[in-house]
N, C-alpha and C positions, 0 to 999 in steps of 0.2 A: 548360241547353242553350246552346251556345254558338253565338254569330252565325252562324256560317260554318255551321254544322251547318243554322242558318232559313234561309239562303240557297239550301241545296240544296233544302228542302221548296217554295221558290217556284219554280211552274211555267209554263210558255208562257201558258199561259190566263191565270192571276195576273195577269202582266205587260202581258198588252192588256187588261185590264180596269182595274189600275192604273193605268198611263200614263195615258193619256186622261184620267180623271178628275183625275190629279194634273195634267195640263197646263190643264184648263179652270178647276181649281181656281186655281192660282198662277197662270197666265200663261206666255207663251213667255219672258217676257225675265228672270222670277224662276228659271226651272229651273237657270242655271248658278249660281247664286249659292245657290239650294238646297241642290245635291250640294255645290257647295264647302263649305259649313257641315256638311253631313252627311260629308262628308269629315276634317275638322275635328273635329269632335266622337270621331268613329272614332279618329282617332289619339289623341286625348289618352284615351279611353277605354280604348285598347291598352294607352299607356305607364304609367296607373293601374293597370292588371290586371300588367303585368310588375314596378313597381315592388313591390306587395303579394307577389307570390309569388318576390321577391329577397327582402323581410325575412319570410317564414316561411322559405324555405330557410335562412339564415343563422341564425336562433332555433332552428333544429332542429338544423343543424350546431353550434352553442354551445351549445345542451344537452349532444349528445355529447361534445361535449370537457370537458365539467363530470361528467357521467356519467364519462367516463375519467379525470378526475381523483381521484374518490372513489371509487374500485373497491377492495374491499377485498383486503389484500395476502396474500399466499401466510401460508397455518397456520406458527404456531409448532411445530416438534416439541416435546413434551412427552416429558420425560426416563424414559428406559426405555419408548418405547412406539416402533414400526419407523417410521423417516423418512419411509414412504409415507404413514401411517397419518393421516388426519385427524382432529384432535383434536376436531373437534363431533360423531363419530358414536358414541364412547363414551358 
């Protein structure tokens, strides 16, 4: 599941019952220095998640151009038999 997908499952209620608690837990003067960290963390957590699915796209993409490079070349015609005629199905 992905963040943003929890994010939508957190509802009105959730939030006044979080809060509070997270406020009495931390303190007033640690919350911005919390979300800043939770901010923080969020990001580098993105650009891990985009850096990983730049090197599978590109491994998939160089697979195929390796696939297209070993692609086997058009039948030899095989003499006396009609130039359409592909010579593996005799």
């Amino acid at each position: 599941m992905r963040p943003i997908e929890l994010l939508g499952m957190i509802g009105t209620q959730d939030l006044m019952l979080f809060l509070p608690l997270l406020l009495l837990f931390c303190g007033a003067k640690k919350m911005p220095e919390l979300a800043r960290s939770m901010g923080k963390v969020m990001g580098e957590f993105k650009k891990a998640r985009d850096e990983f699915e730049r090197e599978i796209t590109h491994a998939v993409n160089q697979g195929e151009a390796v696939a297209r490079v070993h692609d086997p070349v058009e039948p030899i015609a095989v003499a006396g038999a009609p130039a359409h005629a592909d010579p593996r199905e005799s």
